[in-house]
C-alpha positions as CSV (number, residue, x, y, z in Angstrom):
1,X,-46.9,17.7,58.0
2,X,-46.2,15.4,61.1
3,X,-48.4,11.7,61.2
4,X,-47.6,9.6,64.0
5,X,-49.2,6.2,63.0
6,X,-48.4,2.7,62.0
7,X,-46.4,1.9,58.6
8,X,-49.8,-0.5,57.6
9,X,-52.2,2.4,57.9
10,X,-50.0,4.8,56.2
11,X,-49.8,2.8,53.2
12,X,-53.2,1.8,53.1
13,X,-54.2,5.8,53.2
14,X,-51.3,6.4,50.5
15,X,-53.1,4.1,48.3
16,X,-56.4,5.7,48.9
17,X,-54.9,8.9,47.9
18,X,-53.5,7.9,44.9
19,X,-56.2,6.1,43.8
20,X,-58.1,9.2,43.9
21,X,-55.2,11.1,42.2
22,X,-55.3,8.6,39.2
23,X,-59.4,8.7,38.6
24,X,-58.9,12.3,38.5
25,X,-56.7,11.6,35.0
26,X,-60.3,10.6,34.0
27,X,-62.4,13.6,33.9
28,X,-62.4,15.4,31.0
29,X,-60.1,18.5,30.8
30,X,-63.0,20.8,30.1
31,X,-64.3,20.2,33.4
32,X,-63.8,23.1,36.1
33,X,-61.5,22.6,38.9
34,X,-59.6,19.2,37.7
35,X,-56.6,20.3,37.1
36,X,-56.5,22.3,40.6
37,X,-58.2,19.2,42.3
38,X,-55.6,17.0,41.0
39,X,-52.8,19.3,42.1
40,X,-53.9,19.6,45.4
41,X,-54.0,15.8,46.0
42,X,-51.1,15.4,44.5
43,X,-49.5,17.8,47.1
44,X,-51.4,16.5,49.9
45,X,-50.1,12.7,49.0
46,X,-46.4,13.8,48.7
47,X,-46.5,16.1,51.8
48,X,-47.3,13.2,53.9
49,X,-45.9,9.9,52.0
50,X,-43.3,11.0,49.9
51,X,-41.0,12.6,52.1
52,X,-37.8,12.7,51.0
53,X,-35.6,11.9,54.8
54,X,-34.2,8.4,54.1
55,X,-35.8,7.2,57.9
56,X,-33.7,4.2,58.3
57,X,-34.1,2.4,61.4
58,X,-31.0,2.8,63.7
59,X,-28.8,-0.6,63.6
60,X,-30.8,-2.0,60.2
61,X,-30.0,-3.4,56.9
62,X,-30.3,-0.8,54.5
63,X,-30.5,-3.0,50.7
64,X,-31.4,-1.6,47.6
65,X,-32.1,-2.6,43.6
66,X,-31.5,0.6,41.2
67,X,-31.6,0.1,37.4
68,X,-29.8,2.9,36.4
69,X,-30.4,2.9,32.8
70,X,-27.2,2.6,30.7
71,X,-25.4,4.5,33.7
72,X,-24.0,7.0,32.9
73,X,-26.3,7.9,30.1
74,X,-26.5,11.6,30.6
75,X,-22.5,12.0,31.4
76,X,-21.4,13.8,34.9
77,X,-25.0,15.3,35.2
78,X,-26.3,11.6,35.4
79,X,-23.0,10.7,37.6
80,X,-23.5,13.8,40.1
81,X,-27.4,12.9,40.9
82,X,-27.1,9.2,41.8
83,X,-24.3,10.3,43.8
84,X,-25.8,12.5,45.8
85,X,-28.9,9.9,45.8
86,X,-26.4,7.4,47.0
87,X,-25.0,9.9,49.9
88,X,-28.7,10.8,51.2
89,X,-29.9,7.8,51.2
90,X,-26.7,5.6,52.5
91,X,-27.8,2.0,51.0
92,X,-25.3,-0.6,53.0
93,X,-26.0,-2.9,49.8
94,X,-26.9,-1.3,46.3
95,X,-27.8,-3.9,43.3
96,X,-27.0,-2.0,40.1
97,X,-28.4,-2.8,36.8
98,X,-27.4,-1.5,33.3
99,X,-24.2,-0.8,34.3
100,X,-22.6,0.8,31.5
101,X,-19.6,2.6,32.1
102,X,-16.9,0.7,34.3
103,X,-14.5,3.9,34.8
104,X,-17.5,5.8,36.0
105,X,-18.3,2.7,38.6
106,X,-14.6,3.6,40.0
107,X,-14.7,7.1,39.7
108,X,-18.3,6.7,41.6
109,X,-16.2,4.5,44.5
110,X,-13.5,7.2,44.5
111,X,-16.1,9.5,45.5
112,X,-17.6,7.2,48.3
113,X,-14.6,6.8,51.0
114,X,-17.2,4.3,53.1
115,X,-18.1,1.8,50.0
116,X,-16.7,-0.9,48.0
117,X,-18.1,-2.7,44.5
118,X,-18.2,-5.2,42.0
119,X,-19.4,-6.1,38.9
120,X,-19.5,-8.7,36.0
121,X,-16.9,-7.9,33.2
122,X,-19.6,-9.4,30.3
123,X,-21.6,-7.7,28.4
124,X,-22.4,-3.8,28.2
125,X,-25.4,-3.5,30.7
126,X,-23.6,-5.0,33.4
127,X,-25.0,-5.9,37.0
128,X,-23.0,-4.9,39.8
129,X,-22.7,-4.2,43.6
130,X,-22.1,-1.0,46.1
131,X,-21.9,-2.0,49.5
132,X,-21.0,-0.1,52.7
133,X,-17.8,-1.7,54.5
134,X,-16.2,1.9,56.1
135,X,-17.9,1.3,59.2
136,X,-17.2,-2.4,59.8
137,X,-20.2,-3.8,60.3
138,X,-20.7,-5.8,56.8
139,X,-17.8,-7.8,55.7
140,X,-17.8,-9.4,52.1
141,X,-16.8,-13.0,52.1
142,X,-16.7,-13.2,48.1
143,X,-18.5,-11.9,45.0
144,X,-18.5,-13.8,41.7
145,X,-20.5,-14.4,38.1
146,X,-23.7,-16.6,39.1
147,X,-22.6,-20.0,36.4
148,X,-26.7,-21.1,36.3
149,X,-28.3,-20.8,32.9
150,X,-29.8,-17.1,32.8
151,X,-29.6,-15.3,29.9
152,X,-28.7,-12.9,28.3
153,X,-27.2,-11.4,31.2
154,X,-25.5,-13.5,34.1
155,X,-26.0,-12.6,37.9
156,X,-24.1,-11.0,40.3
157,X,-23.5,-13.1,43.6
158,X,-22.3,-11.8,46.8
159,X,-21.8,-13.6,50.2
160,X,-21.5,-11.2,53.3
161,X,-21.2,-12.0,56.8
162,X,-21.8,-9.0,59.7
163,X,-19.8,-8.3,62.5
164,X,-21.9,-10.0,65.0
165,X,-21.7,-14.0,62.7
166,X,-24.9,-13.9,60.7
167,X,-24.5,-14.8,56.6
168,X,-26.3,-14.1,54.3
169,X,-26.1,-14.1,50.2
170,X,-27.7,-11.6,47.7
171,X,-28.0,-12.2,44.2
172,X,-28.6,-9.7,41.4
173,X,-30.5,-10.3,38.6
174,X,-31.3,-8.7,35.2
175,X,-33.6,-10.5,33.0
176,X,-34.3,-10.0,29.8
177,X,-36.6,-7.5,28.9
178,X,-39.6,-7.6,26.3
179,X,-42.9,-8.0,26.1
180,X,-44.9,-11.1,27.5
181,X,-46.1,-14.3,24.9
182,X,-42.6,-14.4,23.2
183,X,-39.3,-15.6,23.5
184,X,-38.0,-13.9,26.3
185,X,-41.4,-14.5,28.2
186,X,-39.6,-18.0,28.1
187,X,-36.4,-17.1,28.8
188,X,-37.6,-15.4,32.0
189,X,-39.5,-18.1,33.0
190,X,-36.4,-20.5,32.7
191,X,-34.1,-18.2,33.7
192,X,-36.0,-18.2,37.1
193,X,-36.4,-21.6,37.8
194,X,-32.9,-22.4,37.4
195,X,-32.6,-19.3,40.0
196,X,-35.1,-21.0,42.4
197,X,-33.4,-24.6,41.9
198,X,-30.1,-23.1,42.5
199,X,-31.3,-21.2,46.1
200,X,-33.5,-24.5,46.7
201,X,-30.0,-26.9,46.4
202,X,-27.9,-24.9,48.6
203,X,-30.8,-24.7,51.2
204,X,-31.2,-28.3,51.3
205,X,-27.4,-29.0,50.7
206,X,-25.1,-26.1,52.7
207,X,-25.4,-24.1,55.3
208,X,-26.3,-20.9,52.6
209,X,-29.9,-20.9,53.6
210,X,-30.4,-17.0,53.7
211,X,-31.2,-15.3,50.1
212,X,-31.5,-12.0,48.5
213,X,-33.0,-11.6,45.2
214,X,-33.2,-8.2,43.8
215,X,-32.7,-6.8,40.6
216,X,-34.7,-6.1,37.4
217,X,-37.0,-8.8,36.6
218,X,-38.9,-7.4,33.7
219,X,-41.9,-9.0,34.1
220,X,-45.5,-8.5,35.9
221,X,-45.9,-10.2,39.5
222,X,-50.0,-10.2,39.3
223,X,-50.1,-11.8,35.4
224,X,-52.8,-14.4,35.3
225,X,-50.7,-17.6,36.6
226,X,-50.7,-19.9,33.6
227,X,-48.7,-16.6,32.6
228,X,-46.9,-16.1,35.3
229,X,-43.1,-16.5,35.2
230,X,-43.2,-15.6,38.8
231,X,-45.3,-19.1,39.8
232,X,-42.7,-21.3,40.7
233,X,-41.8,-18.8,43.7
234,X,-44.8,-17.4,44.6
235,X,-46.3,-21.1,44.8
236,X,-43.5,-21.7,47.1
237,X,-44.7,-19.3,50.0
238,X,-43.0,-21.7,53.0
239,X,-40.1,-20.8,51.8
240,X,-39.9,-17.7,49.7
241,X,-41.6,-14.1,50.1
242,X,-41.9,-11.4,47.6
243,X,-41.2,-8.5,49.7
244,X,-42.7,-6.4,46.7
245,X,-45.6,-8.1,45.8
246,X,-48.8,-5.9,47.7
247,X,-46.4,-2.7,45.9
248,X,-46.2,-4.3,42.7
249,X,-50.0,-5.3,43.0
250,X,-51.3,-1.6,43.4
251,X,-49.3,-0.3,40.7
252,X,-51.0,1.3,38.2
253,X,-53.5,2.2,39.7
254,X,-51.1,4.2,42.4
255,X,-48.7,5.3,40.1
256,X,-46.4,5.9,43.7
257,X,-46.3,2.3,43.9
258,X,-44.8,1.6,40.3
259,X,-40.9,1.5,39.9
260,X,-41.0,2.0,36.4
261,X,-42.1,5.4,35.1
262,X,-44.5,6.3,33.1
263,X,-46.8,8.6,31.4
264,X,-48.5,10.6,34.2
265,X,-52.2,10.3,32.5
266,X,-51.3,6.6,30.8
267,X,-51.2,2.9,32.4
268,X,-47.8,2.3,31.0
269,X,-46.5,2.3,34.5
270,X,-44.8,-0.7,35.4
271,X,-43.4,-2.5,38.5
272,X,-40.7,-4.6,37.4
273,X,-38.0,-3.9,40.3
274,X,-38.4,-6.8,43.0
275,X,-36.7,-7.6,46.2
276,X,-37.2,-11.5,47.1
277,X,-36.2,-13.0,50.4
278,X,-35.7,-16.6,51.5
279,X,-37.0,-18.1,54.8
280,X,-34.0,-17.9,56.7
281,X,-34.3,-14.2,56.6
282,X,-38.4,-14.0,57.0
283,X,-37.8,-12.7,61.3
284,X,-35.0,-10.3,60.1
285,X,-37.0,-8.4,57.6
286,X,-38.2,-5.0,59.5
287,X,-42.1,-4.9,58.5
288,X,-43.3,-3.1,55.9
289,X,-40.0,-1.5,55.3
290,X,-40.2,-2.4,51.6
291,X,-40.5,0.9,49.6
292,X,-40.4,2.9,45.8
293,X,-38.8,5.5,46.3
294,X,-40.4,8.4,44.0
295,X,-37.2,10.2,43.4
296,X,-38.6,11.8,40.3
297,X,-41.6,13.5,42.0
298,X,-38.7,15.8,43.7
299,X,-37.0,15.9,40.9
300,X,-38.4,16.9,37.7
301,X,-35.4,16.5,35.9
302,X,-35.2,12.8,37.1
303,X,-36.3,10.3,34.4
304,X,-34.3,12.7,31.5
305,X,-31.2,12.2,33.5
306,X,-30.8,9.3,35.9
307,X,-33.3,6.4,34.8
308,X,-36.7,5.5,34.0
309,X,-36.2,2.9,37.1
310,X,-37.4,3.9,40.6
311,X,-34.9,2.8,43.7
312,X,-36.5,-0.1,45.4
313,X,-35.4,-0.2,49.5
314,X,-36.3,-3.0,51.8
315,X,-34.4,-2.8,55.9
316,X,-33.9,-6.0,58.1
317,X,-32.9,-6.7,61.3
318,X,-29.5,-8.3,61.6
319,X,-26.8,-8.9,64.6
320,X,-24.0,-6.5,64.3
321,X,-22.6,-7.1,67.6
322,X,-22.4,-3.5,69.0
């Protein structure tokens, strides 16, 4: 099936279709034809949306957050999928969290000629970083622990220049994880204002004035927002965009939108996996570029041996000089 229409109308018609899809969970299982109506959306939405070509724009920014759950949980099954993920889908950056195993991170560099990595040495879910240098476009200037006071798991800083002069930094995050009105509510909420203070004293203080956020944030965008860890960001709009936000807002009621997964008739789908952007970079990003990628509807073996977590991809438009 072959649409030819604009990105803004394709994901307002995904959203009608999966809305549908999800009321359908609703009807009774005694009644006739719901379980052949359901499948029949569902094939309709994923024929048209969820194709699985990785349509990069020539000459963009490919960047990507992946939670990879404990990687590799599931031994050299787990380690052969997100390979070949990693191959189809040719990420130039990749945020990684819940690193586990660091001699499978090599092994999984070995076995990409074009890519180089890093990751923080503390810990056992570790953040780190697979980035495309093989065809000299993206250079690395330096990656190091973020020293700001984020617990219980610091972030992963990189500073990478392209071949045409434009900078830019990316920072990946992990929060901690649990549920909201506790302890790490708090901790999340701290842990990102010292984040925005950070990004805000470089703006006003270096020339680091383009920032990428992306990682695991555990925690609900739309909350009410004397709840909302988010506020402190999202209050600053001048000079910082959720690139995930309209996703994360139609999620669960479009399970497609979620990057957590969850129980197909439930609303324990969650949309924790966020890509932030500062000013500096608000002209580079490609327009509604930002996508879940629903690696599990292709692959029904996907959540047992890869991750719970959904990929997150957002493109932008830099100067590479060609």
């Amino acid at each position: 099936v072959i649409i030819t229409t604009s990105n803004s109308v394709l994901h307002m018609m995904k959203n009608l279709l999966a809305i549908l899809l999800h009321l359908f969970t609703f009807i009774p299982e005694g009644k006739i034809m719901k379980r052949y109506i359901k499948y029949l959306l569902a094939v309709l939405l994923l024929t048209v949306f969820c194709s699985r070509e990785p349509a990069q724009q020539s000459g963009s920014l490919r960047v990507a957050t992946w939670n990879l759950e404990h990687f590799p949980h599931s031994g050299d099954t787990t380690f052969n999928k997100v390979l070949d993920i990693i191959r189809e889908y040719q990420f130039d950056i990749l945020a990684i969290q819940e690193l586990s195993s660091v001699s499978s991170f090599y092994r999984l560099l070995d076995s990409l000629p074009d890519y180089q990595g890093d990751y923080t040495s503390d810990g056992y879910l570790r953040t780190a970083f697979i980035y495309k240098t093989g065809d000299g476009n993206l250079i690395v200037e330096d990656v190091n622990r973020l020293e700001i006071s984020i617990e219980p798991r610091a972030p992963l800083i990189a500073r990478f220049s392209t071949s045409g002069g434009e900078d830019f930094t990316v920072i990946n995050i992990h929060l901690k994880a649990d549920d909201s009105g506790t302890d790490d509510e708090e901790r999340r909420e701290e842990a990102i204002g010292s984040l925005k203070s950070y990004m805000d004293s470089l703006r006003h203080h270096s020339n680091q004035s383009n920032f990428i956020v992306l990682g695991d944030w555990n925690d609900l965008i739309d909350d009410p927002f004397d709840e909302n860890v988010y506020s402190p960001l999202l209050l600053d709009s001048l000079n910082y965009l959720f690139l995930t936000e309209t996703l994360a807002r139609g999620c669960p009621v479009s399970p497609f939108n979620c990057t957590c997964v969850g129980d197909a008739d439930s609303l324990e789908w969650k949309f924790y996996d966020h890509i932030l952007i500062s000013k500096g970079l608000f002209d580079n990003y490609i327009d509604n570029s930002v996508e879940v990628l629903c690696l599990d509807v292709y692959d029904s073996t996907y959540v047992e041996y890869v991750s719970n977590h959904r990929p997150v991809v957002a493109e932008f438009e830099l100067d590479y000089n060609r």
